[in-house]
C-alpha positions in Angstrom: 27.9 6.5 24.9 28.1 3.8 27.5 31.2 1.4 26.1 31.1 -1.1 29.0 27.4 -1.5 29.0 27.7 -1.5 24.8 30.2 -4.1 25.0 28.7 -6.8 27.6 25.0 -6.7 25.6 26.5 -7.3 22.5 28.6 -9.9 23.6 25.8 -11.6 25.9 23.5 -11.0 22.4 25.9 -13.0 20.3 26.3 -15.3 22.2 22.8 -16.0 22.7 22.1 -16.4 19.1 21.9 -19.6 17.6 23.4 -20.4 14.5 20.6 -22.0 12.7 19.0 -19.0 13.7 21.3 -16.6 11.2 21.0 -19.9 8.6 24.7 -20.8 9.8 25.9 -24.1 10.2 26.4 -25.5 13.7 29.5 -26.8 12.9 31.5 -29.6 14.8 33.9 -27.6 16.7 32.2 -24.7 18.1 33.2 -23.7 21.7 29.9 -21.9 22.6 26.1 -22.4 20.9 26.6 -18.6 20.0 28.0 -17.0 16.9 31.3 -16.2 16.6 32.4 -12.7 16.3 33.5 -12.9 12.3 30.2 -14.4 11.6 28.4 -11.1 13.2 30.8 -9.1 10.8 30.2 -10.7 8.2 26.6 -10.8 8.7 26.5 -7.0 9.7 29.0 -6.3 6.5 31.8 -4.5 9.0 34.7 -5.9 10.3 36.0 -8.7 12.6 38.6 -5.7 14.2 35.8 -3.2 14.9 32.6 -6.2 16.1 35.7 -6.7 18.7 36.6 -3.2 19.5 33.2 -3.3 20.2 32.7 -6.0 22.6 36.3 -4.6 24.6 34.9 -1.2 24.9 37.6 0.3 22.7 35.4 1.2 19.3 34.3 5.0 18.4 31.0 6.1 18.7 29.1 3.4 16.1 26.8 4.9 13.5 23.2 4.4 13.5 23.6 2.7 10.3 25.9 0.2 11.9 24.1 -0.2 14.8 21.0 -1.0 12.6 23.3 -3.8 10.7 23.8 -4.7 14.4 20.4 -5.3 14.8 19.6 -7.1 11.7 22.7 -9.4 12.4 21.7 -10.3 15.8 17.9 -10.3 15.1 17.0 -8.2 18.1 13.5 -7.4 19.6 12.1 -4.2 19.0 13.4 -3.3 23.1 16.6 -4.8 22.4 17.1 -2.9 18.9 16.1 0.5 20.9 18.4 -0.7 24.1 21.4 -1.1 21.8 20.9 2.9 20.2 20.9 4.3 23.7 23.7 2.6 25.0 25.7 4.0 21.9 24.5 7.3 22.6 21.6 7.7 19.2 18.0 7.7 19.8 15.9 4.8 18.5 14.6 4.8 15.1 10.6 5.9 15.1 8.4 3.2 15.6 6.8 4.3 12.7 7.4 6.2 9.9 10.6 5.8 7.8 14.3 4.5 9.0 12.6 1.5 10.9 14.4 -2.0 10.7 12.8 -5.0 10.4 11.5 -6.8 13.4 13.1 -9.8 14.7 10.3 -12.1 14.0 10.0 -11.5 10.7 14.0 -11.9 10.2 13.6 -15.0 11.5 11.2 -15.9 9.0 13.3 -14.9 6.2 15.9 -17.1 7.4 13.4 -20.1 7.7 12.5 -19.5 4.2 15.7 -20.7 3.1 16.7 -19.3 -0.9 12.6 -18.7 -1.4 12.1 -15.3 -2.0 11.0 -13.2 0.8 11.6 -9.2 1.4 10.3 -7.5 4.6 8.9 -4.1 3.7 7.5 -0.9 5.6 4.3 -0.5 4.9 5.4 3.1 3.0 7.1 0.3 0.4 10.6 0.3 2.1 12.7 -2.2 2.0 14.3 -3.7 5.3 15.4 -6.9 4.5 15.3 -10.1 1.7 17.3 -12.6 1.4 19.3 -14.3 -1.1 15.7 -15.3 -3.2 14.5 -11.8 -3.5 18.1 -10.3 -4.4 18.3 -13.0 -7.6 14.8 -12.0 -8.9 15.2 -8.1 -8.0 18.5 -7.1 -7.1 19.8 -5.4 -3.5 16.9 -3.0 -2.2 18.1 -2.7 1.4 19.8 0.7 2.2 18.7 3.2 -0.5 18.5 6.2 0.5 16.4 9.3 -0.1 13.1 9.0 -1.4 14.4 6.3 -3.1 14.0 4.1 -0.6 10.7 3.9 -1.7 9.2 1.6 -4.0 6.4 4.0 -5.3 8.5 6.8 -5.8 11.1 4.4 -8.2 8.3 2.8 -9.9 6.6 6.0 -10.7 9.9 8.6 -11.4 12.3 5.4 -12.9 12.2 3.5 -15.7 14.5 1.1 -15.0 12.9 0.4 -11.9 9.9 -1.0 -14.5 11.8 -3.0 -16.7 12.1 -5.9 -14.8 8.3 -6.6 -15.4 7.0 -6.8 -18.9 5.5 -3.3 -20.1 1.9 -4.5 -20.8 2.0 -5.0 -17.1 2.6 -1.5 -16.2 -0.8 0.0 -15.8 -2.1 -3.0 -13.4 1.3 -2.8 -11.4 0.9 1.2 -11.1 -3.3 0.9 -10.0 -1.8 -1.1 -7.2 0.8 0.3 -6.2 -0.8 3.3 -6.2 -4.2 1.5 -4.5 -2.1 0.6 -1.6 -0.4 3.8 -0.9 -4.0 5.4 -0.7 -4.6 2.7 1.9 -1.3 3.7 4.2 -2.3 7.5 3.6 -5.8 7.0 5.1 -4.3 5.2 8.3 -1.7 7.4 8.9 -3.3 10.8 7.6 -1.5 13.0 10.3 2.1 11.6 8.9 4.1 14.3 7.4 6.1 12.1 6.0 3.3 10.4 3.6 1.6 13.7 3.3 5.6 15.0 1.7 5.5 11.2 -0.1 2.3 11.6 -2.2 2.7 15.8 -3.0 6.2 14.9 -4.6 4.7 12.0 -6.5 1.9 14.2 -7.7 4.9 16.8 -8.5 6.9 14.2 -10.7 4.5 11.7 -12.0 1.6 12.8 -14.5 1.0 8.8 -14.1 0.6 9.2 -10.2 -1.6 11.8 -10.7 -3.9 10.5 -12.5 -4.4 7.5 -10.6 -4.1 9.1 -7.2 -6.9 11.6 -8.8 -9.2 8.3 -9.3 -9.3 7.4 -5.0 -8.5 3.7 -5.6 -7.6 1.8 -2.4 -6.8 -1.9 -2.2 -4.7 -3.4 0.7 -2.3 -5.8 -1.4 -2.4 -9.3 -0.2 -1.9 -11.2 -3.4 -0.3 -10.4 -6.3 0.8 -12.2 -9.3 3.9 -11.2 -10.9 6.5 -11.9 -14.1 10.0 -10.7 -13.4 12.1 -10.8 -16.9 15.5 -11.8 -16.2 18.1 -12.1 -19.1 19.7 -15.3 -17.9 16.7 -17.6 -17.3 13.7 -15.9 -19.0 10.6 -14.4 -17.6 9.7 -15.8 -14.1 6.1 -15.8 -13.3 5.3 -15.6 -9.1 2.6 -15.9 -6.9 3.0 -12.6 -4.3 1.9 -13.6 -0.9 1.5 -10.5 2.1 1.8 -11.1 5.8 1.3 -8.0 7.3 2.3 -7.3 11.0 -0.6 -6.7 13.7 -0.1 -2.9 13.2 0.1 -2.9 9.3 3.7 -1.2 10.1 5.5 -4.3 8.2 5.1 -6.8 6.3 6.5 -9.8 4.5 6.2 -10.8 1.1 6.7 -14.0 -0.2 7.0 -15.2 -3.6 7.1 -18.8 -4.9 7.0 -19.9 -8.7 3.5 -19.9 -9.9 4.5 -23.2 -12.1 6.4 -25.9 -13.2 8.2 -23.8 -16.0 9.0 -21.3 -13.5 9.9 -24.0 -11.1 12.4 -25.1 -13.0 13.6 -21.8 -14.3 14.1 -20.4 -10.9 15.9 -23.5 -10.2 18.5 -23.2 -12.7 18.6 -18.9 -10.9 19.6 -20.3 -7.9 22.2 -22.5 -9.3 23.9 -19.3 -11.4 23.6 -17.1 -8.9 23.4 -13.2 -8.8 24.1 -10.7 -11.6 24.5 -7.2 -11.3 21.5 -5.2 -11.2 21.5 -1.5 -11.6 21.6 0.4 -8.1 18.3 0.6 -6.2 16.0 -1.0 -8.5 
């Protein structure tokens, strides 16, 4: 672990993010156009004692899970995301594959869209970010862990993972779903890690099985869905997909497919989030 080089290029990186970029306030009295330190805690969910351990040189060997918060918080390049693991002494996340972090581009992007609902994914399903629009229609899907992480393999082994669409929507959500997986699987057919996906889904799913068994594919890029929320009433929302150059993320956007909806997901924003069972 190199502390002093660790400390000066998260400093420098601070202070060289704007705070419109992060969706922060300027703010009349700020003494640099960076962030302050307890904004990156709070927007890396550590600290304000260890973010300045951190920038003395004085902190213990971060985690890669911090240092991925890290990341997110100060929406680093793919370079600077894999400059910031080796100076604390982990290797980078795989470029592809599973434990990525969303790029910095796309993070951006999130925070442009303001409270619209928008989640980057991994194009194994994965989320790696969404912001406060996506966590009021679905709940917090950043950080599962396990297969889990996954959204085929909760859709096809959890119930509850289903129940916030309607159930005469099931079989259309699980055709693409599993449409799109066979998509991934022919790109990346020497990945262990899909081949390990799919046999397990085959495993636990007779559902899965019999879908996989039909060789669908369909590359989603738009989607229609109802989200049922106790609070408001069913939401119904157009699903848009921008996908990176390398299909290895991409971000989906939802936006109320109508007035009722509109207004509905209006009156969301206004109560705020409920508690959603972990890793729906």
């Amino acid at each position: 672990m190199q502390r002093d080089e660790l400390a000066d290029f998260l400093r420098r990186r601070r202070e060289a993010v704007r705070p419109a970029e992060v969706g922060l306030a300027d703010g009349r009295r700020r003494r640099t156009a960076g962030l302050r330190r307890e904004e990156v805690a709070m927007l890396a969910g550590m600290s304000v004692d260890y973010v300045v351990r951190l920038e003395q040189g004085r902190s213990s060997q971060p985690s890669t899970q911090l240092l991925a918060a890290l990341a997110r918080a100060l929406r680093l390049s793919d370079d600077e995301r894999d400059h910031l693991f080796h100076l604390a002494g982990h290797q980078p996340p795989p470029a592809t594959g599973t434990a990525q972090l969303a790029r910095a581009g796309l993070l951006r992007m999130l925070d442009l869209l303001g409270d619209t609902p928008a989640i980057v994914l991994s194009d194994l399903g994965e989320t790696l970010a969404q912001n406060r629009g996506a966590l009021l229609l679905s709940g917090d899907q950043v950080g599962i862990e396990g297969d889990r992480r996954y959204h085929a393999y909760r859709w096809f082994t959890d119930p509850v993972a289903r129940a916030i669409h309607p159930a005469e929507d099931e079989e259309r959500h699980s055709r693409v779903i599993v449409a799109d997986l066979r998509a991934v699987a022919g790109r990346r057919h020497d990945d262990p890690e899909i081949t390990r996906l799919v046999a397990k889904l085959n495993d636990e799913s007779d559902m899965f099985r019999k879908l996989w068994a039909e060789h669908e594919v369909a590359v989603r890029r738009f989607d229609r869905k109802t989200f049922l929320n106790s609070r408001v009433g069913p939401l119904l929302m157009d699903c848009e997909t921008l996908v990176t150059p390398d299909l290895g993320q991409l971000l989906l956007v939802l936006t109320p497919a109508g007035d009722e909806t509109r207004e509905r997901f209006d009156l969301l924003r206004v109560l705020g989030l409920q508690e959603f069972p972990a890793g729906v």
